[in-house]
LUMKERO-272328 format. One record per residue (C-alpha): residue number from 1; residue in one letter; chain; x, y, z. Coordinates in Angstrom, 3 decimals, decimal comma. Example, Ala and Ser with C-alpha at 12.3 -4.5 7.8 and 13.67 -1.06 7.14 Angstrom:
2
(1 A A (12,300 -4,500 7,800))
(2 S A (13,670 -1,060 7,140))
This chain:
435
(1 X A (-16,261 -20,724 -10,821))
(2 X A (-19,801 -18,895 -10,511))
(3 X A (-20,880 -18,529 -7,056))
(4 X A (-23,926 -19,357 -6,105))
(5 X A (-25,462 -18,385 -2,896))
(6 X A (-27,942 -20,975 -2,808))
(7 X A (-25,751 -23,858 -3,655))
(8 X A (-22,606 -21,961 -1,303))
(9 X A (-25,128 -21,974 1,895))
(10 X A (-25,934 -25,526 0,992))
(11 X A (-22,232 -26,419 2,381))
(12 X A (-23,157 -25,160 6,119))
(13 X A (-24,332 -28,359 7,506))
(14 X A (-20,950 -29,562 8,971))
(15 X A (-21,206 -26,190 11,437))
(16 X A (-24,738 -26,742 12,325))
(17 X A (-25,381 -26,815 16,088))
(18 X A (-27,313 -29,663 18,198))
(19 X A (-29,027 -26,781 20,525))
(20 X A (-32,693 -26,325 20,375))
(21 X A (-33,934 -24,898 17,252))
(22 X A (-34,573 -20,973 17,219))
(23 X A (-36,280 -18,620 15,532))
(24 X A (-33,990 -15,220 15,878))
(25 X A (-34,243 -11,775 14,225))
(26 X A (-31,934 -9,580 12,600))
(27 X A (-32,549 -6,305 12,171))
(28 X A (-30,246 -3,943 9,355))
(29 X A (-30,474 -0,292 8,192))
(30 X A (-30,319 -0,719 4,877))
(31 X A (-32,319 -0,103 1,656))
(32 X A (-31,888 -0,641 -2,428))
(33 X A (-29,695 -3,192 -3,736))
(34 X A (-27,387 -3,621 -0,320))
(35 X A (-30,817 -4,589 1,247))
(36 X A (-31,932 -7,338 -1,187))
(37 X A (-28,635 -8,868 -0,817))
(38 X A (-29,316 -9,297 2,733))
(39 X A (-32,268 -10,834 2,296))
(40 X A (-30,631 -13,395 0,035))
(41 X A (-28,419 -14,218 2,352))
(42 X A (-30,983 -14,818 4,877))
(43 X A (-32,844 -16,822 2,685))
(44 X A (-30,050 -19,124 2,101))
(45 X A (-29,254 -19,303 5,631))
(46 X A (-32,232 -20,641 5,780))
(47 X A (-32,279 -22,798 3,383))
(48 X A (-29,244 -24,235 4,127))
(49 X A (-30,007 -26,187 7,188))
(50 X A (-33,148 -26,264 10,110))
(51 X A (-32,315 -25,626 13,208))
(52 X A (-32,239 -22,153 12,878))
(53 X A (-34,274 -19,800 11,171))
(54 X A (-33,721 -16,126 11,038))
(55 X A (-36,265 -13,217 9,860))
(56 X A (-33,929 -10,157 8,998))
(57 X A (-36,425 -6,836 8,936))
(58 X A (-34,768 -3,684 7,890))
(59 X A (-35,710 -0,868 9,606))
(60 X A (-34,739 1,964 6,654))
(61 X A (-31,727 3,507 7,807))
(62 X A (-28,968 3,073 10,121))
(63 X A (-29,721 6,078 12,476))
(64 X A (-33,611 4,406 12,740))
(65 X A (-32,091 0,781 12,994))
(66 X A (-29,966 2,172 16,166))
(67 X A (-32,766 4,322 17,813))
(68 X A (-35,279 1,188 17,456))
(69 X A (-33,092 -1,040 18,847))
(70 X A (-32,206 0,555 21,450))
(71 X A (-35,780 1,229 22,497))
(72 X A (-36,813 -2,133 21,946))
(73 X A (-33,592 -3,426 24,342))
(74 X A (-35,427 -1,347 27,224))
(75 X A (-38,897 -2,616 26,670))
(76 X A (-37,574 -6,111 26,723))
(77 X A (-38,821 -6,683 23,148))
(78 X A (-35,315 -6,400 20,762))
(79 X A (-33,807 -8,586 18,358))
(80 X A (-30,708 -10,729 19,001))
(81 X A (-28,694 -9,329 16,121))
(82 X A (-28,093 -5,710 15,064))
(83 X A (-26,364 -4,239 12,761))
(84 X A (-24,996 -0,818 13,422))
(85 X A (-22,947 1,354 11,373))
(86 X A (-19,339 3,277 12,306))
(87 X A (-20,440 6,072 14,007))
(88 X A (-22,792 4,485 16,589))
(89 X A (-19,888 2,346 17,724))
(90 X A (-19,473 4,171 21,528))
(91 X A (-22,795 4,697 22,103))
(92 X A (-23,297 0,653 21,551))
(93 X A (-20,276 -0,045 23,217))
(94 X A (-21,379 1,860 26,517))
(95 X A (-25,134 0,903 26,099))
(96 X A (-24,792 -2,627 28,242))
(97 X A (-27,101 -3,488 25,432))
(98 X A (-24,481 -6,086 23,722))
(99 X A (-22,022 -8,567 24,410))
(100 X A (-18,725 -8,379 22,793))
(101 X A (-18,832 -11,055 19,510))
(102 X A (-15,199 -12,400 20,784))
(103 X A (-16,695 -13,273 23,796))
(104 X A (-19,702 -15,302 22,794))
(105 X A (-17,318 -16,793 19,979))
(106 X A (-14,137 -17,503 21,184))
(107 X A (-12,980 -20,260 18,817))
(108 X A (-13,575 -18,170 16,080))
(109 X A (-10,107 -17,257 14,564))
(110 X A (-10,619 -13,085 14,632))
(111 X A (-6,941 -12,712 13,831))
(112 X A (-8,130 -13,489 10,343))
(113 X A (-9,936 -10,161 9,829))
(114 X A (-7,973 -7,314 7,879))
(115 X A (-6,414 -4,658 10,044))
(116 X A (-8,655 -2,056 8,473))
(117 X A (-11,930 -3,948 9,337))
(118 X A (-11,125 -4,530 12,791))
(119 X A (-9,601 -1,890 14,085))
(120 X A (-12,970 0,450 14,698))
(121 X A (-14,747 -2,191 16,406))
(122 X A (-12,084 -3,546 18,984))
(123 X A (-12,005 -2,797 22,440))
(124 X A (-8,955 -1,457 24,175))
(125 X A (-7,861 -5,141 24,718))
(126 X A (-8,056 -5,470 20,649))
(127 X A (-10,959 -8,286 21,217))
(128 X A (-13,506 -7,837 18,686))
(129 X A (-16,907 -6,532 19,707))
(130 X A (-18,988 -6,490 16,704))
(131 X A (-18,167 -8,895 13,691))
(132 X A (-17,539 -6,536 10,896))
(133 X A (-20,433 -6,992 8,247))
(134 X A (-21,184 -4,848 5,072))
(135 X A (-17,549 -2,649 5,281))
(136 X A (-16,795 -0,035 3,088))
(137 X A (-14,013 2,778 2,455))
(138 X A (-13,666 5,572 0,391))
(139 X A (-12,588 5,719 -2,949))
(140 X A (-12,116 7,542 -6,126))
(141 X A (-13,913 7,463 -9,375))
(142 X A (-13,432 8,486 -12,526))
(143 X A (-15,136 8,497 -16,474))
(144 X A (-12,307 7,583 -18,198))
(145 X A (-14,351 8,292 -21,291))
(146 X A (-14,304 11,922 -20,471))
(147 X A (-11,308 11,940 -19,070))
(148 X A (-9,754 11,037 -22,162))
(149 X A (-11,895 13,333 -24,490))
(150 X A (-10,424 15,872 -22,463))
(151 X A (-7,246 14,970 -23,274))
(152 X A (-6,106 13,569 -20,175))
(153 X A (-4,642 10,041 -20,500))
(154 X A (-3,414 9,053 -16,829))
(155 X A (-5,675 8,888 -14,171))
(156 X A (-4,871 11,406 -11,381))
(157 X A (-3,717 10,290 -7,791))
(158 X A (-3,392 13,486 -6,141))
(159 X A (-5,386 16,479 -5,688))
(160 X A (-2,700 18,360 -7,588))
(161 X A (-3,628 16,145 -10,084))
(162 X A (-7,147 16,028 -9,646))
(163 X A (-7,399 20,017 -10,263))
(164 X A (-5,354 19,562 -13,055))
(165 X A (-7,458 17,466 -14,804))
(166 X A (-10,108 19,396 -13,755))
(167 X A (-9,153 22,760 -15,146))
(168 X A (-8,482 20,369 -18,474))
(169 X A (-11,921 19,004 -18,604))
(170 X A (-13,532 22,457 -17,620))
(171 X A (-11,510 23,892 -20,993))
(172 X A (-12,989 21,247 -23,062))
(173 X A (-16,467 22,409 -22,147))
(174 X A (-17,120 19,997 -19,635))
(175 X A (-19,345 21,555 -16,648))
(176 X A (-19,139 19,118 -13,738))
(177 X A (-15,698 18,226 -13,730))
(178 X A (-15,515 16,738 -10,216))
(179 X A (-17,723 15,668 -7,663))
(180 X A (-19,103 15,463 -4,022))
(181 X A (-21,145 16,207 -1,324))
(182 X A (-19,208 17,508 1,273))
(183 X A (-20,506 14,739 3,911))
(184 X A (-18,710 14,172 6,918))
(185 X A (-17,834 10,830 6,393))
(186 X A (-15,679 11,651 3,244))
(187 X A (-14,247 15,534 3,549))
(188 X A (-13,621 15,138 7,273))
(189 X A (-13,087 11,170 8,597))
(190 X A (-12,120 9,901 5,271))
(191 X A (-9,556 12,883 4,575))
(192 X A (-8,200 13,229 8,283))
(193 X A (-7,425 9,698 7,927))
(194 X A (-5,652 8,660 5,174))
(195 X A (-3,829 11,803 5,503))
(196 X A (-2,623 10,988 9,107))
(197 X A (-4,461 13,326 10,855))
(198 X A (-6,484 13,846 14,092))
(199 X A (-10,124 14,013 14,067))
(200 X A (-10,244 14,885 18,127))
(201 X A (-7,409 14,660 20,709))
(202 X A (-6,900 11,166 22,897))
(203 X A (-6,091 9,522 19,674))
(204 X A (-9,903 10,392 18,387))
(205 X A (-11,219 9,434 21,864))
(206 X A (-9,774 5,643 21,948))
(207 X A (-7,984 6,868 25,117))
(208 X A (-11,031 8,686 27,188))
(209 X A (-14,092 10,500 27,318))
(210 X A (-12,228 13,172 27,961))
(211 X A (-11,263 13,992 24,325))
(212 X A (-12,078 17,433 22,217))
(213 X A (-12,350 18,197 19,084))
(214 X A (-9,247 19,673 16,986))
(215 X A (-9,675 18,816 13,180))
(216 X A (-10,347 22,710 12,869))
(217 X A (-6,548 23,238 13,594))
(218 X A (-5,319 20,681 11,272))
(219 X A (-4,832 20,792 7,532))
(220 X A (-8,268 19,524 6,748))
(221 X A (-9,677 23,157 7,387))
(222 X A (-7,073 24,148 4,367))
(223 X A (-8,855 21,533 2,540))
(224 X A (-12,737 22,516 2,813))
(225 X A (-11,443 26,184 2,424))
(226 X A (-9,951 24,215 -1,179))
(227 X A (-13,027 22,633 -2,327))
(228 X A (-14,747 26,284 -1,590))
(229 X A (-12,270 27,728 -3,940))
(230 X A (-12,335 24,828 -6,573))
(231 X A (-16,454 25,679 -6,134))
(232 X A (-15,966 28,990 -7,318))
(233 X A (-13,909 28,045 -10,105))
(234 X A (-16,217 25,766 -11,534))
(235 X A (-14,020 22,602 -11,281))
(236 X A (-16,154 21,212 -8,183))
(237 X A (-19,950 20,757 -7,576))
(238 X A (-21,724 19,989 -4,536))
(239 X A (-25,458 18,110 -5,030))
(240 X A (-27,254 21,184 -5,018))
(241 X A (-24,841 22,417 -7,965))
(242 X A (-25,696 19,445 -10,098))
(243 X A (-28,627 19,095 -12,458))
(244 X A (-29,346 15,876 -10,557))
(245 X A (-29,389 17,357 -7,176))
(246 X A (-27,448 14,354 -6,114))
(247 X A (-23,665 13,956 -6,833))
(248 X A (-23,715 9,840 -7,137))
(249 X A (-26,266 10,240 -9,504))
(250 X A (-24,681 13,331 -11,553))
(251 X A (-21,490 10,825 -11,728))
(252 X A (-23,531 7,947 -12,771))
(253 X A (-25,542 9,747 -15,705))
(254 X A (-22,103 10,974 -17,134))
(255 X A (-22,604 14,835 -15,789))
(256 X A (-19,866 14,868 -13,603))
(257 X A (-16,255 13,350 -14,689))
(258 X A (-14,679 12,570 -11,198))
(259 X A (-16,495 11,621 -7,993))
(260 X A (-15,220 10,601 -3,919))
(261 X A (-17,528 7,718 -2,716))
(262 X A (-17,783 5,051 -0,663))
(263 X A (-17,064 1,343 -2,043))
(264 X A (-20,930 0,424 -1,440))
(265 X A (-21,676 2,773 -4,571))
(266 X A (-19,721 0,897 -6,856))
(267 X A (-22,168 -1,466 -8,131))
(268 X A (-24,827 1,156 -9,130))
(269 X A (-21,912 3,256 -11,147))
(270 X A (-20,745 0,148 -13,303))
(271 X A (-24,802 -0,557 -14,183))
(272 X A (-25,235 2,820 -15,075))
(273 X A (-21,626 2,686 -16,937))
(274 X A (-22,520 0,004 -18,837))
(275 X A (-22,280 -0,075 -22,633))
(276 X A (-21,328 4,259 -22,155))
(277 X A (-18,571 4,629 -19,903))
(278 X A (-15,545 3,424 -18,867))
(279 X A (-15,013 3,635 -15,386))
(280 X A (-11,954 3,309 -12,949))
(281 X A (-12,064 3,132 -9,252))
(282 X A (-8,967 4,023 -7,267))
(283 X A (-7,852 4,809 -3,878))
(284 X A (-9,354 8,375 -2,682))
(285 X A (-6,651 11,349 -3,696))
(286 X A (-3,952 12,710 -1,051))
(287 X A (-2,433 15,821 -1,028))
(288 X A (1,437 16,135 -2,189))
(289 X A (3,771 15,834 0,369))
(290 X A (1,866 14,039 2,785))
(291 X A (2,322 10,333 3,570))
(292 X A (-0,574 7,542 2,804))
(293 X A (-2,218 6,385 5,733))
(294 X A (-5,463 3,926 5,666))
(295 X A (-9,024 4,575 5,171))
(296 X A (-11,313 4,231 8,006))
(297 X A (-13,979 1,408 7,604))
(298 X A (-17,216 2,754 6,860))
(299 X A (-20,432 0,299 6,160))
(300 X A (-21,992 -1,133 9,429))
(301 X A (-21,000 -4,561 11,582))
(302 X A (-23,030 -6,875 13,653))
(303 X A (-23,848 -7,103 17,362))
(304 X A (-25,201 -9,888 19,315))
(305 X A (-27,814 -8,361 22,041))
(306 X A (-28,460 -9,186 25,392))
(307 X A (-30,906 -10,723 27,391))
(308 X A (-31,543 -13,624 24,617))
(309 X A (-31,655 -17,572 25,802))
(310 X A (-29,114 -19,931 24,635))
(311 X A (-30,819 -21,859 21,848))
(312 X A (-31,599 -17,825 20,360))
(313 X A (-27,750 -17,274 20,983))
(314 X A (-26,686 -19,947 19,505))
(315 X A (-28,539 -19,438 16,316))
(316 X A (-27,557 -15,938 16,086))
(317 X A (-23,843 -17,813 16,638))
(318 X A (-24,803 -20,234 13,145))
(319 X A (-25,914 -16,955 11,011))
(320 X A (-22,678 -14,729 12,291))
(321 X A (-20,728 -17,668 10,774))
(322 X A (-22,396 -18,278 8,072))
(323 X A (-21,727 -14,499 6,918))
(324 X A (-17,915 -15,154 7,634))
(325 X A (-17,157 -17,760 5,314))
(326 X A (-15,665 -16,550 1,909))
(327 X A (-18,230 -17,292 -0,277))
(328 X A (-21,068 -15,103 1,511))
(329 X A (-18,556 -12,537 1,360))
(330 X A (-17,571 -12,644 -2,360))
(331 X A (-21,476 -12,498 -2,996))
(332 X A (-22,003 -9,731 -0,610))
(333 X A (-18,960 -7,828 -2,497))
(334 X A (-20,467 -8,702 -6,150))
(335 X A (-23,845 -7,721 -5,250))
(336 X A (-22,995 -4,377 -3,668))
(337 X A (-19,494 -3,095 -4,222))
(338 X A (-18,755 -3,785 -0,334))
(339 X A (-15,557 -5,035 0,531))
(340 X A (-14,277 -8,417 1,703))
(341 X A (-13,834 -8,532 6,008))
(342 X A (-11,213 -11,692 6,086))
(343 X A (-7,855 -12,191 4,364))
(344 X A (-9,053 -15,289 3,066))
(345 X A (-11,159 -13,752 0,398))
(346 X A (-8,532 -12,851 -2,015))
(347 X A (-7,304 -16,210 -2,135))
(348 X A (-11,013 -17,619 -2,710))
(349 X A (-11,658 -14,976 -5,574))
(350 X A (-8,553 -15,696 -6,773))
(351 X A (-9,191 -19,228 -7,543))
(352 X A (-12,682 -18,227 -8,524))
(353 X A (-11,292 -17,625 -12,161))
(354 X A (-12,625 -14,556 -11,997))
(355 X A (-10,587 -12,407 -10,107))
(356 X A (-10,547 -9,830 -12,861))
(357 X A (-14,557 -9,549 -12,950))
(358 X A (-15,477 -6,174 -12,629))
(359 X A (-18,127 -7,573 -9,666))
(360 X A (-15,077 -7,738 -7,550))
(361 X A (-13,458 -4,213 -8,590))
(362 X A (-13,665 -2,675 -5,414))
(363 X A (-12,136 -5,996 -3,807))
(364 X A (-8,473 -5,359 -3,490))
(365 X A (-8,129 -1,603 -3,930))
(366 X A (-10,473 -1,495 -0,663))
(367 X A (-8,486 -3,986 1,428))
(368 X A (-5,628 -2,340 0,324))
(369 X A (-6,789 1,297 1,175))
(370 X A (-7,394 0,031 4,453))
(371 X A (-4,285 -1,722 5,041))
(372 X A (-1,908 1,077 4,443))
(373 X A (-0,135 2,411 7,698))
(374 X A (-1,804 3,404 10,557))
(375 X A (-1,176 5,368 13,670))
(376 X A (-3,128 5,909 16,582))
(377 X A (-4,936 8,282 15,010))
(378 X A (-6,244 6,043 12,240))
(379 X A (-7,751 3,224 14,013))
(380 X A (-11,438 4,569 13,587))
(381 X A (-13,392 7,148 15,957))
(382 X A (-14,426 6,650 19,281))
(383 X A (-16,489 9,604 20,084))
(384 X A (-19,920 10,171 21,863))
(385 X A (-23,238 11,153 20,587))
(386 X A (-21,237 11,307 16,901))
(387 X A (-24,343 10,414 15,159))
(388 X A (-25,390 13,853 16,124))
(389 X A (-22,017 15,661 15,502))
(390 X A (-22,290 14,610 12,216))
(391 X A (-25,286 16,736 11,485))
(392 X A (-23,682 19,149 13,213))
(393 X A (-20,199 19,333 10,629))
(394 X A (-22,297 19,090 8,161))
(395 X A (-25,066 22,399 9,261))
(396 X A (-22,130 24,528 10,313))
(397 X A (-20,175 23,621 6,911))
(398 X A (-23,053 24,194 4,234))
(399 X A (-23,076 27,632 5,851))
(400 X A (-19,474 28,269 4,654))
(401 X A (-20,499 26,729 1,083))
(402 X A (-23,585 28,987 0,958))
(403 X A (-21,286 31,986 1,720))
(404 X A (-23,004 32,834 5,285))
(405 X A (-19,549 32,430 6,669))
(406 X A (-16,053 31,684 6,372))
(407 X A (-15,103 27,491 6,733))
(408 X A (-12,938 28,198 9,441))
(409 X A (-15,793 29,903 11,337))
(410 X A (-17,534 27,225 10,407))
(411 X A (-15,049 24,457 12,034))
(412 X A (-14,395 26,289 14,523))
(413 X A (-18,775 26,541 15,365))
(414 X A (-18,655 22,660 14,672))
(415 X A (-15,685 21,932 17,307))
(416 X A (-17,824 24,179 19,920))
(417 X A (-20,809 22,478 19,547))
(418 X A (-19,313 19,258 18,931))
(419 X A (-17,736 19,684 22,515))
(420 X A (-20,757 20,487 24,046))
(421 X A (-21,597 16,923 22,692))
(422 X A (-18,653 15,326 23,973))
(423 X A (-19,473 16,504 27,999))
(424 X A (-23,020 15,986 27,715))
(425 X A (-21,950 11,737 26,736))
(426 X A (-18,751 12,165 29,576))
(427 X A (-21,551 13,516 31,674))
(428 X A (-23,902 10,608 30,869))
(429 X A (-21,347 7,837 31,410))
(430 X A (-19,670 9,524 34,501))
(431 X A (-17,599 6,476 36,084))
(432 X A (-17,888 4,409 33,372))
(433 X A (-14,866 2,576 32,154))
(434 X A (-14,271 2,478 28,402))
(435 X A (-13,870 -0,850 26,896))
């Protein structure tokens, strides 16, 4: 069954509401391929029924999309819908600029959303406060076309494995043999997670503003001190290393061998794959010894704003199911590598006859990421002003890469500052009780 977006949104009539038509906005962060399949999907919102029509405007990034919105809430003048990605979650949450999804949609079965998808976004109550959108997680990539000139036959799991095969590939006379960027969203939330381990104390601040940071005592700092090593060796290369200056597109041309990246980059690797490379795509590498625990969900969700009449509601209701049902979601995974939100999809690609397309490759291996066991240090990150700590991991660990200081200096300068973050947001929100 091919799946048509035009001809799936054609279906949405039965859930149409009687309210007063509305003309609503939605405004994303995102650009390239991710952000014409939004606009498709708006467009065939629209043209599936009238009495709502929604203009989505994308504002070029998340961190602008957040910053905009927020201003705009203040002047009276924002949209109804938002997306926002992971790491603004807190600041939104606290903001008294939205209303939690579950309450404005109560009838909406939210059990139905994976474990991994809904865990970042639910208040302490585990109601729902954004409706997960465009999700991602981390996984691993390989060329098994170089892989195999190389000599190397299975493709690696572990990071034992991974160095293996690197030191293999390396001896063959291939000079990128893995791959990444050191961004904090892979080498520190990604890692930490799956690998069970805390990001900042209060179970990575789900349990107060009162939390610090403490991943510079935990066995991630062994890890960046790793890739530092592995660096040196010539079996790892950051973007500055590669002759692409980028490490998704030194993976993509065939440069580099192995690669850590989100889901979302997925559909640009198989293009650029195509008729050269084979490709795989796996769950990201753990350490030996160390049990499997999930992925954090990356990507961005949706929020319904305040201060918006009922008839603008209620069509921001209509689009916000419309974007649940299964066959929005398989397009949004086929066009963009994202993965599916509800456990519904699987069955609906399943009887799609083509659940072994590689447009749904990062389908089930992302669900499944996501869905391994989780403690309550693994439900996502509830941290203030973390937009800005992220710059911060990532100034304080280049340093350590450029050799202006050891990476445990340089965790142990990121925990500081990111502290000093931390009170200046307790500070802010003084008496304020998290939801």
């Amino acid at each position: 069954m091919k799946i048509s977006i035009l001809a799936a949104a054609a279906a949405l009539t039965a859930g149409a509401c009687s309210a007063q038509a509305a003309n609503i906005e939605f405004w994303y962060g995102n650009t390239g391929v991710v952000e014409k399949a939004i606009q498709d999907q708006c467009s065939a919102f629209n043209a599936a029924q009238s009495e709502h029509h929604i203009t989505c405007v994308g504002q070029g990034s998340y961190e602008v999309s957040m910053q905009k919105a927020i201003a705009a809430f203040r002047a009276n003048n924002h949209p109804v819908l938002i997306q926002f990605f992971d790491a603004g979650t807190l600041d939104l949450m606290l903001s008294d600029a939205v209303v939690p999804v579950q309450e404005e949609l109560p009838e909406v079965k939210w059990d139905n959303y994976i474990a991994g998808a809904r865990a970042y976004y639910e208040t302490s109550g585990g109601a729902l406060f954004a409706q997960p959108y465009n999700a991602s997680t981390l996984l691993f990539y390989t060329n098994k076309t170089e892989l195999e000139k190389a000599g190397i036959t299975k493709t690696p799991e572990t990071w034992e494995e991974i160095i293996e095969a690197a030191r293999k590939l390396k001896a063959s006379g291939h000079e990128c043999p893995f791959t990444t960027d050191g961004d904090t969203w892979r080498v520190l939330e990604q890692f930490s997670a799956r690998h069970g381990l805390p990001i900042a104390s209060k179970h990575n601040g789900y349990d107060g503003l009162d939390a610090e940071y403490v991943f510079n005592t935990t066995f991630t700092a062994k890890h960046l001190q790793n890739l530092i090593d592995w660096r040196k060796e010539g079996l790892v290369k950051l973007n500055a290393d590669t002759k692409a200056g980028n490490f998704t597109a030194a993976f993509n041309t065939g440069e580099c061998a192995m690669m850590e990246n989100s889901s979302g980059s997925y559909t640009a690797s198989a293009k650029a794959f195509e008729g050269k490379y084979e490709l795989t795509v796996g769950m990201a590498p753990m350490y030996e010894g160390y049990e499997r625990h999930n992925t954090f969900v990356g990507g961005a969700s949706i929020y319904i704003m305040k201060g918006h009449d009922k008839a603008e509601v209620e069509g921001a209701k209509a689009f916000l199911d419309f974007l649940r049902r299964p066959e929005q979601q398989m397009f949004l995974t086929a066009a963009t590598g994202y993965v599916p939100v509800t456990n519904d999809v699987m069955d609906a690609i399943a009887k799609s006859g083509e659940a072994n397309s590689p447009k749904y490759a990062t389908a089930a291996v992302g669900i499944e990421s996501m869905n391994q066991p989780r403690t309550s240090d693994t439900r996502g990150i509830r941290l203030g002003f973390y937009v800005q700590f992220r710059q911060v991991f990532m100034e304080e660990t280049q340093k350590a890469f450029a050799g202006q200081e050891t990476m445990q200096a340089a965790l142990d300068n990121a925990k500081k500052r990111g502290d000093e973050l931390l009170r200046r947001f307790e500070q802010t929100y003084k008496g304020v009780k998290m939801q």
